[in-house]
C-alpha positions in Angstrom: -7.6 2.1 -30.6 -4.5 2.7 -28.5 -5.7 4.1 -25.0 -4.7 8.0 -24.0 -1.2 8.2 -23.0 -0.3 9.3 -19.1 0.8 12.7 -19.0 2.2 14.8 -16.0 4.5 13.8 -13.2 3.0 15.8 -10.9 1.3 13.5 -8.5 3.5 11.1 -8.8 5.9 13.5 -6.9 3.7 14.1 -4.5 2.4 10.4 -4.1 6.7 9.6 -4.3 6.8 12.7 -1.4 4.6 11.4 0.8 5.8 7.6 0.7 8.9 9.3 1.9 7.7 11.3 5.1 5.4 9.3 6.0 8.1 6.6 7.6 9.7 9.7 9.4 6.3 10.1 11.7 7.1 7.8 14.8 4.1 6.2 15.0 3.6 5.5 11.1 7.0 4.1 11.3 5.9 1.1 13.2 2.9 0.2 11.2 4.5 1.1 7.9 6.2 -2.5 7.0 9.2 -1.0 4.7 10.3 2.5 5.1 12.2 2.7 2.1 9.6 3.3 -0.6 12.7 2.9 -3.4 13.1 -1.1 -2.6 9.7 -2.0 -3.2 9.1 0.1 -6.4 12.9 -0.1 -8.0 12.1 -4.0 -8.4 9.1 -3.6 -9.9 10.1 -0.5 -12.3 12.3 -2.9 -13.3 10.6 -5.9 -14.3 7.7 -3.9 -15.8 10.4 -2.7 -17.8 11.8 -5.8 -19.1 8.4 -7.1 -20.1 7.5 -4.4 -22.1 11.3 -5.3 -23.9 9.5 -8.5 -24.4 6.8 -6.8 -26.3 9.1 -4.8 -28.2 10.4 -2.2 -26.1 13.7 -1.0 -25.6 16.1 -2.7 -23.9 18.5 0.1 -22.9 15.2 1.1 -20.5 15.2 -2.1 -19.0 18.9 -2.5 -18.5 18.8 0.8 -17.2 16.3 0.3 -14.5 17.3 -3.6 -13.5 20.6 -2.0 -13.2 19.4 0.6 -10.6 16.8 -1.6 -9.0 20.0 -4.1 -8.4 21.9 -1.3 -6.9 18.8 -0.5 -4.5 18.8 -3.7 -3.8 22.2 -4.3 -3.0 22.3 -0.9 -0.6 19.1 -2.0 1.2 20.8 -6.0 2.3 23.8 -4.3 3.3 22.3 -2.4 6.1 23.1 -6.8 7.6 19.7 -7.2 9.9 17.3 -10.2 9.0 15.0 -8.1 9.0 16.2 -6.5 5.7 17.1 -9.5 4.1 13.6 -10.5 4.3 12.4 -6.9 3.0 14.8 -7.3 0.3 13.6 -10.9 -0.6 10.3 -10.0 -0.6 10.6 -7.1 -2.9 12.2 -8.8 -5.2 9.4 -11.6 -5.0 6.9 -9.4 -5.7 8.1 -8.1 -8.7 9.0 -11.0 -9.9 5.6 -12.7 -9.8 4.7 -9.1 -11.0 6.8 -9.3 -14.5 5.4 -13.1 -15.4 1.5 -12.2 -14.4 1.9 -9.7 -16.8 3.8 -11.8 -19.3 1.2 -14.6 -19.2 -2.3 -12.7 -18.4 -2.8 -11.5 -22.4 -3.9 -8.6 -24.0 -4.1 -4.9 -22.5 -6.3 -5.3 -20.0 -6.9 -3.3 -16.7 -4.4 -2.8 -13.9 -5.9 -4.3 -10.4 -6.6 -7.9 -12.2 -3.0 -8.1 -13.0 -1.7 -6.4 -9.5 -3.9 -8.5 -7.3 -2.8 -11.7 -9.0 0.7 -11.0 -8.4 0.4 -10.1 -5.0 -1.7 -13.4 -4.5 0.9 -15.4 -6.4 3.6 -13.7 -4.5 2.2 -14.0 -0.6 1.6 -17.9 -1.9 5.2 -18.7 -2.5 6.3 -16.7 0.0 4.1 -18.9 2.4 6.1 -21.9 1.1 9.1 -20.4 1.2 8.9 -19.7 5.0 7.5 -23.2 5.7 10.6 -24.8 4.1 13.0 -22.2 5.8 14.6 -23.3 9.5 12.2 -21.7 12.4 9.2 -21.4 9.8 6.3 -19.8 10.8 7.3 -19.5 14.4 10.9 -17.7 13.2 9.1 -15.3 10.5 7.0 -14.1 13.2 9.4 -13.6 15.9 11.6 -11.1 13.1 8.4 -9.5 12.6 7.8 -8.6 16.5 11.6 -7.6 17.0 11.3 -5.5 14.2 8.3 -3.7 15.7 9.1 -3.0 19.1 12.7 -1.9 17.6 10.9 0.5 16.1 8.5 1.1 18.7 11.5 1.7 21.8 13.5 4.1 18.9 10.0 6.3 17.9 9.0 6.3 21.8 12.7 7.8 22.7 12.7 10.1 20.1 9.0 11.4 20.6 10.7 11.6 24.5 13.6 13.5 23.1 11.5 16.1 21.2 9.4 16.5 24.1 11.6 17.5 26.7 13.0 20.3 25.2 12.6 24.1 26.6 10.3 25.1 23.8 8.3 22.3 24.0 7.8 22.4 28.1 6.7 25.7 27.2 4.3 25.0 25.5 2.6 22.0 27.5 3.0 24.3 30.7 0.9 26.9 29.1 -1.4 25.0 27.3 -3.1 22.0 29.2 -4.0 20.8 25.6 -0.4 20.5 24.5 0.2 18.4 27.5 -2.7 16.0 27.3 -1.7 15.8 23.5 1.7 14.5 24.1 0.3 12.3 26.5 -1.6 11.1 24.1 1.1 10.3 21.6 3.3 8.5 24.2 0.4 6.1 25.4 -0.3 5.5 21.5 3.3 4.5 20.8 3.0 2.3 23.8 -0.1 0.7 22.4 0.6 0.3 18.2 3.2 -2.8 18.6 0.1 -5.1 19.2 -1.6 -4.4 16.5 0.9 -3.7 14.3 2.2 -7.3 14.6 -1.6 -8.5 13.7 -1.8 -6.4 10.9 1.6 -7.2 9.1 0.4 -8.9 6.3 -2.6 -6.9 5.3 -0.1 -3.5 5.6 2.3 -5.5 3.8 0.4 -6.3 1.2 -1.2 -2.7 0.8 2.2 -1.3 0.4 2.8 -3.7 -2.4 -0.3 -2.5 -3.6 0.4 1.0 -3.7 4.0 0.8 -5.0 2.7 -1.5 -8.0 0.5 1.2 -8.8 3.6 3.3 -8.9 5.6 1.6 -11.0 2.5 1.1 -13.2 2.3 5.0 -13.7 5.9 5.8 -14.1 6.4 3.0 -16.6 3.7 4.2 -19.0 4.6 7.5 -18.7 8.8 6.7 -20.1 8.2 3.5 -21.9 7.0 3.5 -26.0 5.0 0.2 -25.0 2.0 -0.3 -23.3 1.7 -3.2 -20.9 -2.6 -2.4 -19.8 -4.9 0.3 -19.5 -4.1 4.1 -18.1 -4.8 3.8 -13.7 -8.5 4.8 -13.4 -8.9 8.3 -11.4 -10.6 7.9 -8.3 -14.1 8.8 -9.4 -13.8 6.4 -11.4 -12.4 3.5 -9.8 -14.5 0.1 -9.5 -13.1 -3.5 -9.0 -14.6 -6.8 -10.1 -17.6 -7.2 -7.6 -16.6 -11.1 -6.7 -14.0 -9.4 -4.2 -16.5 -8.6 -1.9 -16.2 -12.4 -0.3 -13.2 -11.4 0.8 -14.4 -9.0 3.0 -16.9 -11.6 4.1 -14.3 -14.1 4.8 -12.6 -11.3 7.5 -15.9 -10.4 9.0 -16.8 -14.1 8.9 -13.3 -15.0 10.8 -13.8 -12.4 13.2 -17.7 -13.2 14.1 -17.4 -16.9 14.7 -14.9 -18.4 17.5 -12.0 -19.3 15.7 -8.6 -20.2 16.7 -6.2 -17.0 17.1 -4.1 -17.7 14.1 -7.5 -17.6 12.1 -8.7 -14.6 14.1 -5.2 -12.4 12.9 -6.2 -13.9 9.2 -9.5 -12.4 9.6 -8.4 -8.6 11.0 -5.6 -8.6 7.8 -8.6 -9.6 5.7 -11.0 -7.7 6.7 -8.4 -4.6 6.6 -7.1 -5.3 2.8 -10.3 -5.4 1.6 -11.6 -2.9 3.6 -9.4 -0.2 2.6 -9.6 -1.3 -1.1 -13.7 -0.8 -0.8 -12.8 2.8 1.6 -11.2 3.7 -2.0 -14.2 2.7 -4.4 -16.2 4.8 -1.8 -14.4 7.7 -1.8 -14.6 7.5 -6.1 -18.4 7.4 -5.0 -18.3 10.1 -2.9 -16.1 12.4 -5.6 -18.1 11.1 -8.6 -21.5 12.7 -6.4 -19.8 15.8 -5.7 -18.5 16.3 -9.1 -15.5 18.8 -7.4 -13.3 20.6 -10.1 -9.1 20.3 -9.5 -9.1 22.8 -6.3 -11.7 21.5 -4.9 -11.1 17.9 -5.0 -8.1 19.1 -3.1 -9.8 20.9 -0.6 -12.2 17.8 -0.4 -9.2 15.3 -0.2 -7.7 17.4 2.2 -11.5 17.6 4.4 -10.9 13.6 4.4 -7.5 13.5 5.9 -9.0 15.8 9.0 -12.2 13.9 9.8 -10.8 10.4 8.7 -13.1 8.3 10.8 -16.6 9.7 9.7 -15.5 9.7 5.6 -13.6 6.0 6.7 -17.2 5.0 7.6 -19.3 6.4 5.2 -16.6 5.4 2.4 -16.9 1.9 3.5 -20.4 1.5 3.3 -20.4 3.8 0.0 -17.8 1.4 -1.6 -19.7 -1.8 -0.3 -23.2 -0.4 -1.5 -21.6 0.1 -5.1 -21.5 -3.6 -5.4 -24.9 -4.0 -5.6 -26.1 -0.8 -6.3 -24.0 0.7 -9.0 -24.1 4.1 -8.1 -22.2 5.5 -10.8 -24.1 3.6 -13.4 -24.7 6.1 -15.8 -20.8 6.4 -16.5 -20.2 2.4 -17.2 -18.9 2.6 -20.0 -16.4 5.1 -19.5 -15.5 3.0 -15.9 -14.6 0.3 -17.9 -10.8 1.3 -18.4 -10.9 1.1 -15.0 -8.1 -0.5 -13.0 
């Protein structure tokens, strides 16, 4: 039987929306690898596109969309910085690998399988790539760190800037909390780089995640061929259970005394995983409070405010499903999960 078709653009939009203003925050900016949501998903529009022309599709979509992902493309190397070369590079990388997992896993199956492969496949040859390149390993990291604290001097001038206006100095000098609040910011800014640099890859990687996901959605909801399974929803979201050893290859990395190069492997581990388990928790955490449309907004929204408490209880929500199975009673409808 052919699965339910995707219907509704709506949070899409929004999902689309906040890819966009995220980057403009000045601290996100510095941990958010590529601002420019466009250049990751274009790419991988595109070569969903073409292998669904494989499969029969139409190939007026996926001349369409490999001609606007090109054009993307083109727009984001022109802006002349390494940086953006690489950005483009990798982009195209992705969905690359991307377009032949799906051409050579068979059958229908679930999304993540086929997402995770890819970005496994792609971070591999990309790791080759760099190692053959001049400066290698010790030349990728360096454009990485310029690329930070670029963005780190720009977002602390302009979070400068915005302060020292008359309307905000009026605030901070009648409200001691506005002033210890901007303090706060600035000593933030000053502190991000670091980990930023550390976490590269595992942001990286996320991102790809997330615009994958995209370009999963907006693909089935304009093509007349299905390439996998509908995207779970979130109270229904579950992942093959062997991924937990990743997460115990982070933790392990960052328990035992390991060279520093080993110990940054580790903390991009241990935050990919993390966050992909913070997810399956939160479908935990929805599936027991059983909210209807408003109110899993004003539950989402609850989540955003106190971040670190849900982030916790998530975690160890998401990690507990692995062996316990909390939502085991709906199996069988989890199993179009992605």
């Amino acid at each position: 039987m052919e699965p339910p078709r995707e219907r509704g653009w709506g949070r899409i939009v929004l999902v689309l929306l906040a890819l966009a203003i995220l980057p403009a925050i000045p601290l996100l900016r510095v941990v958010i690898p590529i601002v420019d949501p466009l250049v990751l998903i274009a790419p991988l529009a595109a070569a969903l596109a073409v292998a669904g022309w494989r499969q029969g599709g139409r190939g007026s979509l996926a001349l369409l969309w490999g001609a606007g992902a090109g054009w993307i493309l083109w727009r984001a190397s022109q802006r002349g910085t390494p940086y953006d070369e690489f950005v483009v590079g990798w982009s195209v990388l992705l969905a690359v690998t991307f377009g032949v997992i799906i051409a050579v896993i068979p059958g229908r199956g679930p999304f993540l399988p086929k997402a995770l492969a890819a970005l496994a496949a792609a971070l591999a040859v990309g790791v080759v790539i760099i190692a053959m390149v001049p400066g290698g390993w010790t030349g990728a990291i360096a454009l990485v760190s310029e690329e930070i604290g670029r963005r780190a001097v720009g977002a602390m001038r302009e979070w400068q800037a915005m302060t020292a206006t008359p309307e905000w100095q009026e605030l901070m000098a009648g409200s001691p909390t506005w002033e210890e609040s901007s303090r706060t910011v600035e000593r933030q800014l000053s502190l991000v780089p670091g980990p930023a640099r550390q976490l590269f890859l595992a942001m990286l990687a996320l991102q790809g995640m997330v615009a994958m996901a995209l370009s999963w959605a907006i693909y089935h909801r304009v093509a007349t061929v299905r390439l996998g399974l509908p995207l779970a929803t979130l109270r229904t979201l579950r992942f093959p259970d062997a991924l937990v050893w990743g997460m115990v290859a982070g933790l392990a990395l960052l328990a035992f005394p390991v060279p520093g190069p080993l110990r940054i492997v580790g903390l991009d581990l241990t935050l990919f995983f993390g966050a992909l388990y913070v997810l399956r928790g939160v479908g935990v955490l929805m599936w027991f409070l059983a909210p209807g449309r408003w109110m899993s907004a004003v539950y989402l929204l609850l989540m955003l405010l106190f971040w670190p408490v849900v982030g916790v209880v998530a975690l160890t929500l998401g990690l507990g499903d692995t062996w316990f199975d909390w939502r085991r009673a709906t199996r069988c409808e989890s199993q179009r999960s992605e």
